[in-house]
C-alpha positions as CSV (number, residue, x, y, z in Angstrom):
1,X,-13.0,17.2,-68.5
2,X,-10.5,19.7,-66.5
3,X,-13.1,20.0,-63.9
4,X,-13.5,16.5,-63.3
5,X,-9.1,16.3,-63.3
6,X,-8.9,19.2,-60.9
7,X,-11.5,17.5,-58.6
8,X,-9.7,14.0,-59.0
9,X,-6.5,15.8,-58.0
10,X,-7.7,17.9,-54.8
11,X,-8.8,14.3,-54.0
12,X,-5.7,13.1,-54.2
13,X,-3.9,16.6,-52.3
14,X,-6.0,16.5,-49.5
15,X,-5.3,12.6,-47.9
16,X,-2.1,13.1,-48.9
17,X,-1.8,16.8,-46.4
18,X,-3.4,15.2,-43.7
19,X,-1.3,12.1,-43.4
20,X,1.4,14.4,-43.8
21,X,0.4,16.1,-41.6
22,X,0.0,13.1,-39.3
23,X,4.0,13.1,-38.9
24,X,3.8,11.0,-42.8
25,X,3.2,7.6,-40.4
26,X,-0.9,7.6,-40.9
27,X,-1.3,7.9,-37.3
28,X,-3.2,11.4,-36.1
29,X,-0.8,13.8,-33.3
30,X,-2.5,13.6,-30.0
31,X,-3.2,17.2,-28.5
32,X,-3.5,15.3,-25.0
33,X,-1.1,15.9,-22.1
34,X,2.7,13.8,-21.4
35,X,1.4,11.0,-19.5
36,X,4.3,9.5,-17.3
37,X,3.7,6.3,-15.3
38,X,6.1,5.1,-12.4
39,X,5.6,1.4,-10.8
40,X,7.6,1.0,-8.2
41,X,8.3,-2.5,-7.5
42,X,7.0,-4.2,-4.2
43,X,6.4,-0.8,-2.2
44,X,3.7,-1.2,0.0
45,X,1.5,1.9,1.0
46,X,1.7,2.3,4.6
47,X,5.7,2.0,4.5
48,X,5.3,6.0,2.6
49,X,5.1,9.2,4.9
50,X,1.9,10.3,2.8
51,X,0.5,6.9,4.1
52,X,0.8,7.6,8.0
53,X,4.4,5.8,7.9
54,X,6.9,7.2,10.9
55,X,10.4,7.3,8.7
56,X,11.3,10.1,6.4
57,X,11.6,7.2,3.6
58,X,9.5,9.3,0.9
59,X,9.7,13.2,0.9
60,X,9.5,13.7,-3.1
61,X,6.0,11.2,-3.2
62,X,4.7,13.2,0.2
63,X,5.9,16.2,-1.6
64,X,3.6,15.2,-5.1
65,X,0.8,13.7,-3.1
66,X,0.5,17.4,-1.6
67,X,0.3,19.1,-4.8
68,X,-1.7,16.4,-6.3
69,X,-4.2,13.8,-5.2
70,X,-3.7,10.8,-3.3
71,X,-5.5,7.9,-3.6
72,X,-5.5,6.5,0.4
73,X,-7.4,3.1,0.1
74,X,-5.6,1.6,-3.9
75,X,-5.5,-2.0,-4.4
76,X,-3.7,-4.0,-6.5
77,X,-6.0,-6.8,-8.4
78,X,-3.5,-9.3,-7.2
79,X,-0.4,-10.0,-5.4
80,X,2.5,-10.3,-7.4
81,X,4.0,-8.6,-10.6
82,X,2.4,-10.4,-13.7
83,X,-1.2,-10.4,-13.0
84,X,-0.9,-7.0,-11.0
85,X,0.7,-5.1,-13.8
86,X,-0.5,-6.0,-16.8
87,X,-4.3,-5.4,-14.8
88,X,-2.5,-1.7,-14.6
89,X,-1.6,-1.8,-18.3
90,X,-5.1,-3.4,-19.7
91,X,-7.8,-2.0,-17.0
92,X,-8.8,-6.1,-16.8
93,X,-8.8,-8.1,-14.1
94,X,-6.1,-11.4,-14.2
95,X,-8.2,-13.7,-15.5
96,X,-9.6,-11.6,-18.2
97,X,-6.1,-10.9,-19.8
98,X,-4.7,-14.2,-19.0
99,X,-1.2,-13.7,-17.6
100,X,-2.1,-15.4,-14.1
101,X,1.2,-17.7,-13.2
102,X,4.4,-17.4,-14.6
103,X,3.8,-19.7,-18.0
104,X,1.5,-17.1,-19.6
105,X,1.7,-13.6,-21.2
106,X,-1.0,-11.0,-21.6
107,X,-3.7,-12.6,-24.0
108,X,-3.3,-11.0,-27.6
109,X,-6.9,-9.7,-27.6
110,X,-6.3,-7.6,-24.2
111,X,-5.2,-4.1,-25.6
112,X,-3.0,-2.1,-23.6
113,X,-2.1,1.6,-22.5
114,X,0.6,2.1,-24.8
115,X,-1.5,0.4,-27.5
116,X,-4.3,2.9,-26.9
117,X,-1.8,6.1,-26.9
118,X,0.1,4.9,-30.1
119,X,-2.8,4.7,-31.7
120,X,-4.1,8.2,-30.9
121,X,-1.0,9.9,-31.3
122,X,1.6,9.4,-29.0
123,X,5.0,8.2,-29.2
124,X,5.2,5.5,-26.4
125,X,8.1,4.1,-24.7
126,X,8.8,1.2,-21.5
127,X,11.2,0.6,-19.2
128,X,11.7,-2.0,-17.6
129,X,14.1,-3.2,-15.1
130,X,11.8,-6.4,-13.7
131,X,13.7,-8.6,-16.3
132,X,11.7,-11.9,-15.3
133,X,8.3,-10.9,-15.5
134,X,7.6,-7.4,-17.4
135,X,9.0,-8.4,-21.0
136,X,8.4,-8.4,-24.5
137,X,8.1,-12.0,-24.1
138,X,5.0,-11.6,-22.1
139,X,3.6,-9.3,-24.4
140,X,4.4,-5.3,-22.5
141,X,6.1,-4.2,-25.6
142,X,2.6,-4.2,-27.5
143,X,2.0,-0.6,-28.7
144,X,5.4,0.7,-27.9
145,X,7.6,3.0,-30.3
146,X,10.5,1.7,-27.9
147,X,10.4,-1.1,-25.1
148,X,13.9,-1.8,-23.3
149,X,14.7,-4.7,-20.9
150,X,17.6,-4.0,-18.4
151,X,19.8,-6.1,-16.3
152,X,22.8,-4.6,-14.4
153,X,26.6,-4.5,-15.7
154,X,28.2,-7.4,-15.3
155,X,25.5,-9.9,-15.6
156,X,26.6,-12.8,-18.2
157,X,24.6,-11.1,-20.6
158,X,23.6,-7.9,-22.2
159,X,20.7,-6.0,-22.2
160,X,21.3,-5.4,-25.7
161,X,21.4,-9.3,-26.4
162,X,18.1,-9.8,-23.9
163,X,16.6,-7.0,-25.8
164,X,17.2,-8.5,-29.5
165,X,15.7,-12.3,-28.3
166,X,12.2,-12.7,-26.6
167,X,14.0,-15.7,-25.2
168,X,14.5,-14.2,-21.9
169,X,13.8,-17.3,-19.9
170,X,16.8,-18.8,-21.1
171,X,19.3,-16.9,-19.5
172,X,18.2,-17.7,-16.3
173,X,20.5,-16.7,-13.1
174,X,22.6,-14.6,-15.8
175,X,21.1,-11.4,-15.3
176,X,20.7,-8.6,-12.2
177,X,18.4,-6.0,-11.8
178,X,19.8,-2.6,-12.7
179,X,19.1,0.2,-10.1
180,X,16.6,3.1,-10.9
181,X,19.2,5.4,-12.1
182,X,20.2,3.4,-15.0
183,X,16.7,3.2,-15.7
184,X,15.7,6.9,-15.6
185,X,19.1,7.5,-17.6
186,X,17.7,5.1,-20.6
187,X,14.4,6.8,-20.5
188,X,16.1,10.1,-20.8
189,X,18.2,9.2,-23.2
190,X,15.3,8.0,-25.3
191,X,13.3,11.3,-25.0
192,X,16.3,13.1,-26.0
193,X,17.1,11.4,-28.9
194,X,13.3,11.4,-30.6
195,X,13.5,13.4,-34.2
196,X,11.6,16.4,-33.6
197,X,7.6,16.0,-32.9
198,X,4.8,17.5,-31.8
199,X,3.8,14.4,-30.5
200,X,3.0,14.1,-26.7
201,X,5.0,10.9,-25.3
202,X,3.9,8.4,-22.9
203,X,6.8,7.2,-20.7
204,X,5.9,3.7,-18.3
205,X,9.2,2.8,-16.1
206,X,8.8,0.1,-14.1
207,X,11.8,0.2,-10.9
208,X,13.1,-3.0,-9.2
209,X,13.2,-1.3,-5.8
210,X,12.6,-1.8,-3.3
211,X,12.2,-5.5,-4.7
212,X,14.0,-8.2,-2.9
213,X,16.9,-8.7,-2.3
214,X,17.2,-5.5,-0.4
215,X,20.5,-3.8,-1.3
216,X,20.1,-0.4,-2.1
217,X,23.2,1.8,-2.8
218,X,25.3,4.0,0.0
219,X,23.7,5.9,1.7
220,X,20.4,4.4,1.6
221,X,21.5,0.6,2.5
222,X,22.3,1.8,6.3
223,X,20.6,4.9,6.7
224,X,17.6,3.9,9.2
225,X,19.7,1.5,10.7
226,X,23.7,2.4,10.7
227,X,24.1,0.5,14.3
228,X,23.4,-2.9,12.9
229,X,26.0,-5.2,13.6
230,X,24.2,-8.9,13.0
231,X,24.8,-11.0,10.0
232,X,21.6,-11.1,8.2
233,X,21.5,-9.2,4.7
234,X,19.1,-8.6,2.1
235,X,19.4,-11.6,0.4
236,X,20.0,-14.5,2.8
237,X,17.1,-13.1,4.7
238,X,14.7,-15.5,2.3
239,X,16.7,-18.5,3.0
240,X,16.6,-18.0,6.8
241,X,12.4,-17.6,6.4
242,X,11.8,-20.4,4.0
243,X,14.5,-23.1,3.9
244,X,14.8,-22.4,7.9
245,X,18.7,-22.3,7.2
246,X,19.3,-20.2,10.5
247,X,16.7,-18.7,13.3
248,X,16.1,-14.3,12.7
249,X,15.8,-12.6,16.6
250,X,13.8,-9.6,16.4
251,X,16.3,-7.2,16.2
252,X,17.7,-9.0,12.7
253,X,13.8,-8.1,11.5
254,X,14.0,-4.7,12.3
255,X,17.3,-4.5,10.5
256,X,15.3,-6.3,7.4
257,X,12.8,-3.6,7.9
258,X,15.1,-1.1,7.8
259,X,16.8,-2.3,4.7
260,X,13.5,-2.7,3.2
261,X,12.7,1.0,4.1
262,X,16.2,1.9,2.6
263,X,15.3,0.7,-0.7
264,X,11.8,2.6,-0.7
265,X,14.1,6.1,-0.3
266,X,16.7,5.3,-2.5
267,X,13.6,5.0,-5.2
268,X,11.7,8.5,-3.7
269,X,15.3,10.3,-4.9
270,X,15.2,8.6,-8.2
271,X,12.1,10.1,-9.2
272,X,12.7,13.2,-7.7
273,X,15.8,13.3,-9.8
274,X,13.8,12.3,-12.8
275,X,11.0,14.6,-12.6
276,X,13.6,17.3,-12.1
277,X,15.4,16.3,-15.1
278,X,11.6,16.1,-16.9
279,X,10.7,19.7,-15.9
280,X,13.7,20.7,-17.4
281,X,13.6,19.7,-20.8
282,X,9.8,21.4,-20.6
283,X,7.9,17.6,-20.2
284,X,6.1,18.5,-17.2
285,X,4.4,21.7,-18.3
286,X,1.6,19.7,-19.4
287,X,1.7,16.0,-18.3
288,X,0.2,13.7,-16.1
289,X,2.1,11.9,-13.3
290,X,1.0,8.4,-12.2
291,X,2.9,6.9,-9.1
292,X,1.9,3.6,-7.8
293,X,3.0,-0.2,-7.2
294,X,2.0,-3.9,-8.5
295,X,1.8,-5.0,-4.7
296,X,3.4,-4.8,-1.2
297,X,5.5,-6.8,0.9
298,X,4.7,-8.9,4.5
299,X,7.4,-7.8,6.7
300,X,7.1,-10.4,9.6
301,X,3.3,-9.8,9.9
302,X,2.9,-13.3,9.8
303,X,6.1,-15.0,10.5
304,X,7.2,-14.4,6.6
305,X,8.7,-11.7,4.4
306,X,7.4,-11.7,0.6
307,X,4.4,-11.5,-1.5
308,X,2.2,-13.8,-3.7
309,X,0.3,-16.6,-1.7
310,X,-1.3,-14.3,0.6
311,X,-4.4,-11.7,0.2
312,X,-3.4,-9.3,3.2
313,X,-3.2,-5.8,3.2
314,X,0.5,-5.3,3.1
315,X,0.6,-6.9,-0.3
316,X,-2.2,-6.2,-1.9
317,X,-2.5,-2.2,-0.8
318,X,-0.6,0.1,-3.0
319,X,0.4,3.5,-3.3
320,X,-1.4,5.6,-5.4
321,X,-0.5,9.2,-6.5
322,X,-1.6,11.4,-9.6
323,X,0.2,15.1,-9.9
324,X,0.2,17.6,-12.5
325,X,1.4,21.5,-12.2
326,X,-0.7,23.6,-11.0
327,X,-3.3,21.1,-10.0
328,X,-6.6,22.8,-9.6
329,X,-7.8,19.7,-7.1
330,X,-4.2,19.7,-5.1
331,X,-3.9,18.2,-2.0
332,X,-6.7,16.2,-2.7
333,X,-7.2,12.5,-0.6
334,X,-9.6,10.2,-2.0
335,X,-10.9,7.5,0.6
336,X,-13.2,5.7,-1.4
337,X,-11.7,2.8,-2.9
338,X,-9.5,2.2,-6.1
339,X,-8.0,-0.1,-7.9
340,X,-5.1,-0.6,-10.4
341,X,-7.4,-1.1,-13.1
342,X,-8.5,2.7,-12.9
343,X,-5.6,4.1,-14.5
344,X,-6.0,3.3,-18.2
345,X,-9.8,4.8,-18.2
346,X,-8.5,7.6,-16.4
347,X,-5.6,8.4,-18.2
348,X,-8.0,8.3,-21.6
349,X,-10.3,10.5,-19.3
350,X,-7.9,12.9,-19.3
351,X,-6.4,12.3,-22.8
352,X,-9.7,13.1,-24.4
353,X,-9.4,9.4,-26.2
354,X,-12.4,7.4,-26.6
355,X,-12.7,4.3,-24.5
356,X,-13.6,1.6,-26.7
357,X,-13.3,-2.5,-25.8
358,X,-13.3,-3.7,-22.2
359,X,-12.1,-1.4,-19.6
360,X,-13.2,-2.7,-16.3
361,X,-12.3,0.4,-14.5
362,X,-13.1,3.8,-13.8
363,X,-12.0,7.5,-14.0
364,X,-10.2,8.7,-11.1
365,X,-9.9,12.4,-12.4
366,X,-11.4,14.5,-11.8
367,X,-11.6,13.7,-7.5
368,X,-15.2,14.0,-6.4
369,X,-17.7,12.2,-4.8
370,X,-18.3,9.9,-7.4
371,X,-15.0,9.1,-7.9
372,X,-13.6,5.7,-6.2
373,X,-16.0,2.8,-4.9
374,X,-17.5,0.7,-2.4
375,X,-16.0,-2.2,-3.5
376,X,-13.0,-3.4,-4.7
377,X,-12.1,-7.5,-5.7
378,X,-8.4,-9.2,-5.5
379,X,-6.8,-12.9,-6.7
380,X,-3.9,-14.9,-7.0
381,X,-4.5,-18.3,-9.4
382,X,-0.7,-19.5,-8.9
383,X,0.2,-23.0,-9.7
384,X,3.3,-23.3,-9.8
385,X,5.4,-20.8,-7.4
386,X,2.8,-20.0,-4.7
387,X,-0.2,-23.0,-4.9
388,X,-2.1,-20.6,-4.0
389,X,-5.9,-19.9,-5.2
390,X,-7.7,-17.2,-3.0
391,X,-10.2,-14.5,-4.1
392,X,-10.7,-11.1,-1.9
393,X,-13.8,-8.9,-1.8
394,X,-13.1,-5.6,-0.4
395,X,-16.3,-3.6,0.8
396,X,-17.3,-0.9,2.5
397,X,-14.1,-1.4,5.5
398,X,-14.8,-5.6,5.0
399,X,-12.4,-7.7,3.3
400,X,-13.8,-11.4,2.6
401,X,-10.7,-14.1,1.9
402,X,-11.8,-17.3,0.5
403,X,-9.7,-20.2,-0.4
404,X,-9.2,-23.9,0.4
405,X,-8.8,-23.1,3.4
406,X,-12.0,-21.8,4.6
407,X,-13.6,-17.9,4.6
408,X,-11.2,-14.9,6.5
409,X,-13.5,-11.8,7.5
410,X,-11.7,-8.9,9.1
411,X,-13.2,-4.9,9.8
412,X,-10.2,-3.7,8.1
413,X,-11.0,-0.1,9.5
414,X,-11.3,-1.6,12.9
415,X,-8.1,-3.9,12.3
416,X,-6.0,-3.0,10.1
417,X,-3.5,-5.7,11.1
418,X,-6.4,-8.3,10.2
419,X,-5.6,-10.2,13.0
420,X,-9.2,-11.1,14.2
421,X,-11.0,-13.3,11.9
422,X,-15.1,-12.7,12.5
423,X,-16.4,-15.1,9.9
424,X,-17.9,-17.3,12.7
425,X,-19.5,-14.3,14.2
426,X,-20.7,-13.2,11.1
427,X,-22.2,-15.8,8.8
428,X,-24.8,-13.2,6.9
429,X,-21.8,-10.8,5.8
430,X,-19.6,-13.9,4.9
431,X,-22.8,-15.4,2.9
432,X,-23.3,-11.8,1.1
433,X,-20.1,-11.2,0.1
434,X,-19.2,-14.9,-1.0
435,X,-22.7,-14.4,-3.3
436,X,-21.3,-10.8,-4.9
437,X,-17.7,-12.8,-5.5
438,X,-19.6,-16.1,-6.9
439,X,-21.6,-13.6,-9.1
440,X,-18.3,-10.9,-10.3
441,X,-16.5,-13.3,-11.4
442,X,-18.9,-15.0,-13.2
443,X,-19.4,-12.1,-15.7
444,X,-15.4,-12.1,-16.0
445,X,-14.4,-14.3,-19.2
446,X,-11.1,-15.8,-19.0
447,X,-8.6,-14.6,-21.4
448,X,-6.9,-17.1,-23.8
449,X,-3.1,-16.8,-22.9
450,X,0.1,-17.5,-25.0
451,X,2.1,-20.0,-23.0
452,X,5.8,-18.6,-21.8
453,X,8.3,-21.9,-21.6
454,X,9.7,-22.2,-17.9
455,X,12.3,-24.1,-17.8
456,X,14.0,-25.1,-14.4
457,X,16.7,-22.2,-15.5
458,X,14.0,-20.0,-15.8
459,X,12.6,-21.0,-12.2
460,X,15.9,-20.2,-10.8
461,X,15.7,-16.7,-11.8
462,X,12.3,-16.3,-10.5
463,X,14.0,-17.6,-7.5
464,X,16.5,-15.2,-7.2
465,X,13.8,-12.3,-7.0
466,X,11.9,-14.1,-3.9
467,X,9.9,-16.4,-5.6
468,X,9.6,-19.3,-3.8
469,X,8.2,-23.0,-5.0
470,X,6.1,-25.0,-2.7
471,X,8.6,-28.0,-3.1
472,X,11.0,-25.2,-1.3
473,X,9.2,-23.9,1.8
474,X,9.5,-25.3,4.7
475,X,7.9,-28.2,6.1
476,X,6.3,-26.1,9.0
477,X,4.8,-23.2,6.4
478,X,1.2,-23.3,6.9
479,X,0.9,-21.2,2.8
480,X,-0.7,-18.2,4.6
């Protein structure tokens, strides 16, 4: 009878050690590395020295994509910030996880990044300063230890009140976007104040520049352009594009530009100051570094400044950088293609965890000829801002745009620009491709979505970050 206690009891001892050991939460400590992803907001590749780009706007990513790898030809898997990021977050494509126009949030079945690490061991944290878009409301708190929505000082209400309700939408035109310094100081602030762990953290911070309108802080706002003596702004920009309030000359779009570029340094120093600040406190010893964007922005391309109707390549190409120390691969450039929805199977790659459900993407790490791929496939299914519905294969230098108005085939290595459309010319490619597209997205089953109210506060927020209805374009925009 003692035997069969003393076995009953070391029964007992032994679950209870491990989920002691386990940080007394039931969850096991993850031996992986820090991973630490930074989405910057609207920055478009080719505006980054590391991307060709003439002005000095981004020494500290040129810098990282030197000592790390850099992804040369990343695309987002659509053109604005719902769709595109939680793709990033869930490693499915839009209409897999659901959140495709702005009355949807991530379907509940889609799991994401910070769901994945939690699980295995992490402690996981967000930041996020896109207050209309990347919320709790829409479902990018799921898996986090700690998720904070900010809005800039002296908005009509607090981030601590925005953070308390998942009724964000009805505090429309209350709120600002806070700069990246308040955000980096929040997700120092929370690193610092964890109880002690062994726990590797994963840290996602999502910046609101260089998003419209263009105002970065002193020094930044007139840096490439200190001359400018016009009247146009970051802001009122939008209003002289779409509502055709006043005509722009060219040398107002260069100052646009410039403002624009402004923004895109402003951020490069804010993540040179965090990574600093990181490396420090010991974080960056062992972590992974993920820098990239939802989408771009047209600067004049095409008569219009923005993103979400169009397909093009200066929305829908994004930055893509991945550093760690002491990078045996460093100074690697990938050309083959990649897409947005590579980073959660590469960051598990690397993390040791075990992919399990539907990933739709591919490891990235480590670089090699197998890495990347021929082919890579964009959408926008917008109602309600945009009324736009256009699919885009990508392939081997082609990029097929279909829509309602009719197929657009450019060489993209040829033309970057994609000014000359060859579909005419080339009815075979266009009949290829549109077969591959017809049979992708057939195997793609749409995700079932929790509807987001938008009221017409709500739409007035979206709005004020450059979102502009159909009802409010002008009567001569052609909805490129």
């Amino acid at each position: 009878m003692k035997k069969l206690f003393r076995a009953i009891g070391w029964m007992v001892l032994v679950p209870l050690v491990l989920w002691l050991a386990a940080g007394c939460s039931g969850r096991p400590v993850a031996q992986g590395p820090n991973i630490i992803v930074l989405l910057v907001d609207t920055m478009r590749a080719d505006h980054l020295g590391c991307y060709g780009y003439g002005r000095n706007t981004s020494p500290e990513m040129d810098k990282l994509a030197r000592e790390g790898v850099l992804f040369k030809n990343a695309y987002a898997p659509s053109s604005w910030t719902l769709p595109s990021t939680a793709s990033l977050l869930t490693s499915l494509y839009p209409r897999e996880h659901g959140a495709t126009d702005t009355t949807k949030a991530i379907a509940r079945k889609a799991v994401g990044l910070a769901e994945r690490l939690h699980k295995a061991g992490y402690d996981t944290a967000a930041f996020s300063a896109n207050y209309s878009l990347v919320t709790a409301e829409r479902g990018f708190d799921r898996g986090c230890d700690h998720f904070e929505l900010f809005v800039k000082e002296g908005s009509e209400i607090s981030a601590e009140e925005l953070n308390k309700s998942r009724k964000l939408l009805d505090f429309a035109m209350k709120i600002k976007a806070v700069d990246a310094e308040e955000l980096n100081a929040a997700a120092l602030k929370w690193f610092d104040g964890r109880e002690e762990t062994s726990r590797p953290v994963f840290m996602y911070l999502h910046y609101m520049d260089p998003h419209s309108p263009y105002e970065a802080p002193e020094p930044f706002r007139t840096v490439f352009d200190p001359h400018y003596t016009g009247e146009v702004d970051g802001t009122n920009v939008f209003g002289a594009i779409y509502r055709d309030e006043f005509e722009l000359t060219e040398r107002d779009k260069e100052h646009v530009i410039a403002l624009y570029d402004g923004e895109i340094a402003y951020a490069d120093t804010q993540i040179r100051d965090l990574l600093n600040e990181l490396d420090k406190r010991g974080l960056l010893d062992d972590a992974l570094v993920i820098i990239t964007a939802d989408h771009g922005e047209e600067m004049f391309e095409r008569g219009k400044i923005g993103h979400g109707p169009t397909l093009y390549d200066e929305v829908v190409r994004v930055p893509l950088i991945m550093w760690q120390k002491q990078f045996e691969q460093a100074g690697t450039t990938v050309d083959a293609y990649a897409s947005l929805v590579d980073v959660v199977p590469t960051v598990l790659s690397v993390c040791g965890i075990e992919r399990k459900g539907a990933l739709r993407g591919t490891p990235l790490l480590p670089p090699g000829d197998s890495v990347g791929s021929d082919t890579v496939w964009v959408e926008v299914d917008e109602e309600l801002l945009f009324y736009s519905h256009k699919r885009a294969v990508i392939w081997n230098g082609w990029k097929l745009i279909r829509s309602e108005d009719g197929d657009e085939l450019y060489r993209c290595v040829d033309d970057p620009p994609e000014r000359e459309n060859l579909a005419d010319s080339n009815p075979r490619l266009v009949e290829t491709l549109s077969n591959r597209m017809d049979e992708f997205y057939k195997q793609l089953k749409r995700g079932k979505a929790p509807a987001v109210e938008l009221d017409e506060e709500a739409r007035r927020k979206l709005r004020s970050l450059g979102y502009v209805a159909r009802g409010e374009r002008s009567s001569n925009d052609d909805r490129e």
